[in-house]
C-alpha positions as CSV (number, residue, x, y, z in Angstrom):
1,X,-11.8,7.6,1.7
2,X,-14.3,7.2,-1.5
3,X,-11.9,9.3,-3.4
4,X,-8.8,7.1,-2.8
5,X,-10.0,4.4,-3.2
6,X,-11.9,5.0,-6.7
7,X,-8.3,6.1,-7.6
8,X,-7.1,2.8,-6.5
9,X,-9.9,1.3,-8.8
10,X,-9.1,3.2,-11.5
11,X,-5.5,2.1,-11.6
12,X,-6.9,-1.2,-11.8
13,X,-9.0,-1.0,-14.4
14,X,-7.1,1.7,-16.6
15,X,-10.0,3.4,-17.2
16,X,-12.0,7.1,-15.6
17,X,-15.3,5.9,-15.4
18,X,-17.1,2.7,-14.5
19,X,-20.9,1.5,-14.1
20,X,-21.6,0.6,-10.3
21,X,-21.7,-2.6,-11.0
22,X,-18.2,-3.2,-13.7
23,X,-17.1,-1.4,-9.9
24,X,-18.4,-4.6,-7.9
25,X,-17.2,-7.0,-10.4
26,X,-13.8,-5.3,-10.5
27,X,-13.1,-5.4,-6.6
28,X,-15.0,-9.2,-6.4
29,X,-12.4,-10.2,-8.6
30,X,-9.0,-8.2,-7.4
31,X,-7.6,-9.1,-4.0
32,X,-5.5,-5.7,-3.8
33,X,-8.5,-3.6,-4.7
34,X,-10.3,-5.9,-1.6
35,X,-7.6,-5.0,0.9
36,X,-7.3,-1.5,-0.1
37,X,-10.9,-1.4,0.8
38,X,-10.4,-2.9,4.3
39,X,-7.5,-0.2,4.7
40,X,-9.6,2.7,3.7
41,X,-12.6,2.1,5.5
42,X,-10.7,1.2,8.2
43,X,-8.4,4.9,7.8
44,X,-11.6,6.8,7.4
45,X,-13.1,5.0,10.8
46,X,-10.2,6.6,12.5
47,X,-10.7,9.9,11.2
48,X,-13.9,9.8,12.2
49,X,-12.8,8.8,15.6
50,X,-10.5,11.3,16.3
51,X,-13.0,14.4,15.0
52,X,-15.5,12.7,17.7
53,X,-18.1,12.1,14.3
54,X,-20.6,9.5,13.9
55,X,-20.4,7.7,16.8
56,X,-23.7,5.5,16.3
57,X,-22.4,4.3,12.5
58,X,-19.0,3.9,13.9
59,X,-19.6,0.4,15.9
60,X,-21.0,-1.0,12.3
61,X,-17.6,0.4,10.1
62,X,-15.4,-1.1,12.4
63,X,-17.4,-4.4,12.5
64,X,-16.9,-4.2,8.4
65,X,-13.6,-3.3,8.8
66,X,-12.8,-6.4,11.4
67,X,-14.8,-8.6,8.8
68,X,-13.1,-7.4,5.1
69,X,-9.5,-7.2,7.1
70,X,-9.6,-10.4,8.5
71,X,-10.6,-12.2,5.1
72,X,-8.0,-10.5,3.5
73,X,-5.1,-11.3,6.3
74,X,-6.8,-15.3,6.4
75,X,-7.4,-16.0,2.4
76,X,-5.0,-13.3,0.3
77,X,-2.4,-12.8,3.0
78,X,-2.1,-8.9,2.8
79,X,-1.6,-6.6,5.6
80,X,-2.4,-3.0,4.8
81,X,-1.9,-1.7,8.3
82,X,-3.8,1.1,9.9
83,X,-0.3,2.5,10.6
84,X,0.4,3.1,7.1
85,X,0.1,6.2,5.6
86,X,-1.0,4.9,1.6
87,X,-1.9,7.8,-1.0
88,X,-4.0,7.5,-3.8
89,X,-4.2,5.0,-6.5
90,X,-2.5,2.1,-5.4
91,X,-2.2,-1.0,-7.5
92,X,-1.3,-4.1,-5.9
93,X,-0.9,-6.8,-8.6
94,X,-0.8,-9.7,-6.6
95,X,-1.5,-11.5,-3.2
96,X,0.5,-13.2,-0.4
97,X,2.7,-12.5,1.8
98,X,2.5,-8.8,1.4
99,X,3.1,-6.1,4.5
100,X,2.9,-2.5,4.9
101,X,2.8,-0.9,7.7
102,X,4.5,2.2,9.5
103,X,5.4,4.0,6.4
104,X,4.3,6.7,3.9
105,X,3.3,5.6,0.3
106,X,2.8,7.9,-2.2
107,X,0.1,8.2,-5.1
108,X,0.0,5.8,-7.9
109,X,2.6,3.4,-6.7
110,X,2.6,-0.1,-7.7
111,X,3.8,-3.2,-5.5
112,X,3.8,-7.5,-6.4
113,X,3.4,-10.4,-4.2
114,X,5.8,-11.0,-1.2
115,X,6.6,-7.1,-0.8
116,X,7.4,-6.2,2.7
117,X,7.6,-2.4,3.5
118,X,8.2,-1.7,7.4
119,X,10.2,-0.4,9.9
120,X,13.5,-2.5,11.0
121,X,11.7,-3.1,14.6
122,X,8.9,-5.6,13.6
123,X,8.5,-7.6,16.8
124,X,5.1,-5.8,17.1
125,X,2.1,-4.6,15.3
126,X,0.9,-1.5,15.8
127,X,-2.7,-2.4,13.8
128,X,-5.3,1.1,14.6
129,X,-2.4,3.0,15.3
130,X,-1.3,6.0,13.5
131,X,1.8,7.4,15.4
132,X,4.9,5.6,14.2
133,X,4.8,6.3,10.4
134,X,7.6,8.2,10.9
135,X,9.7,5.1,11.5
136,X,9.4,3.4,8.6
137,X,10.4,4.2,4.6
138,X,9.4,6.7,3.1
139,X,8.1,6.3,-0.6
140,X,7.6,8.4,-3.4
141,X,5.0,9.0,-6.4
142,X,4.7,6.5,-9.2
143,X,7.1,3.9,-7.5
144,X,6.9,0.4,-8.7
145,X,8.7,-2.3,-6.0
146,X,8.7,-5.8,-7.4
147,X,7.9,-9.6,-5.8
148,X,10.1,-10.4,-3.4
149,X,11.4,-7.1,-2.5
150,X,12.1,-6.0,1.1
151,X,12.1,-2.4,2.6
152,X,12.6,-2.5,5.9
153,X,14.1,0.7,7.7
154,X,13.6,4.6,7.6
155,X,14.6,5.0,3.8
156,X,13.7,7.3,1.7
157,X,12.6,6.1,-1.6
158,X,12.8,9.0,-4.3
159,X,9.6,9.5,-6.9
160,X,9.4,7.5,-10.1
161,X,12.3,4.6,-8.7
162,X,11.9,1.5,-9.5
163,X,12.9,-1.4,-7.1
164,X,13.4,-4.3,-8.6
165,X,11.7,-8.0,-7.6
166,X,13.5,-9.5,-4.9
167,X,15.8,-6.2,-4.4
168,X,17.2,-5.9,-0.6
169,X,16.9,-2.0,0.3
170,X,19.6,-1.1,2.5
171,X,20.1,2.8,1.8
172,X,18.2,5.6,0.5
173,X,17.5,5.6,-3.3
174,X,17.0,8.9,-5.2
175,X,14.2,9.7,-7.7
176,X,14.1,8.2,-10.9
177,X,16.6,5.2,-10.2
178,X,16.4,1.1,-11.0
179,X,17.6,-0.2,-7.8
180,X,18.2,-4.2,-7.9
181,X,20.2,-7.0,-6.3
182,X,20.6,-8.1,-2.7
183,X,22.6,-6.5,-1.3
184,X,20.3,-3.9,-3.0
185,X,22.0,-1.0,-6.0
186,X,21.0,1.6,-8.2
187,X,21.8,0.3,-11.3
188,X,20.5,3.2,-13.6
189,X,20.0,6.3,-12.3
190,X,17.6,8.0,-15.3
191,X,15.2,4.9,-15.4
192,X,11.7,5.4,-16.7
193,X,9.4,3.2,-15.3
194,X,6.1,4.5,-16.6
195,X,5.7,1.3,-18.7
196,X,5.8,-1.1,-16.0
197,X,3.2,1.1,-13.7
């Protein structure tokens, strides 16, 4: 948990190393680096759950979880859910109206406000449970997905693409692409996003 989420902080702050309390300041002041601590702690609680460890410290975590994830849900309107598989390094540069859940992130992705990533069936929430990331997209490394954007199915969403704000996914998008427009295109397929990440 403590390693993904310092990679999560490092994104943020562009930089390797930070004092303990630049740290504090940083995640006082990002709502994404808040709810990526909610989702973390609340990952590693499970973890600890299923390999049967610390069952006296457990109560507390969750209680923490509980408190951090329903701030973030009530005031910044992100859902990270359990269900979600997130790598490392994360960056989420904005808040509201922002879901993930039942899907597989990979490491240093980047997502905006009003992203929705989940699996077509979203009559129910599966928050604390782990078994239906399958269901849902599928995202490579170093993908950036823009405000507005919607991926909601079992796609697979190559490394390096870029989808752009308010794109519609409706099909699988290969590595390296710009994808934009609703209904959803690639629109280059050699793309280079490493500016906008």
């Amino acid at each position: 948990m403590m390693a993904e989420f310092l990679a999560d902080c490092r994104r943020k702050s562009r930089t390797e190393t930070m004092p303990t309390l630049q740290l504090l300041q940083l995640i006082a002041a990002s709502p994404g680096l808040k709810a990526l601590l909610g989702y973390r702690l609340g990952r590693h609680l499970l973890l600890l759950q299923t390999q049967r460890r610390q069952p006296l410290l457990r109560p507390f975590g969750w209680l923490l979880y509980w408190l951090i994830s329903g701030y973030v849900r009530l005031a910044l309107d992100i859902r990270l859910d359990l269900s979600a598989d997130i790598g490392a390094g994360l960056y989420i540069g904005h808040f509201g109206n922002i879901v993930v859940r039942q899907c597989k992130l990979g490491d240093n992705c980047s997502i905006a406000q009003s992203v929705h990533i989940e699996p077509a069936n979203t009559e129910s929430s599966n928050e604390g449970s782990t078994e239906s990331s399958s269901s849902g997209p599928t995202i490579g490394d170093r993908v950036w997905i823009g405000g507005h954007a919607k991926i909601i199915g079992a796609y697979q969403i190559g490394d390096r693409s870029t989808v752009g704000a308010g794109a519609v996914v409706k099909r699988d998008i290969p590595s390296g692409a710009l994808f934009m427009g609703n209904p959803g295109r690639v629109v280059m397929s050699d793309y280079d996003n490493s500016d906008i990440l």
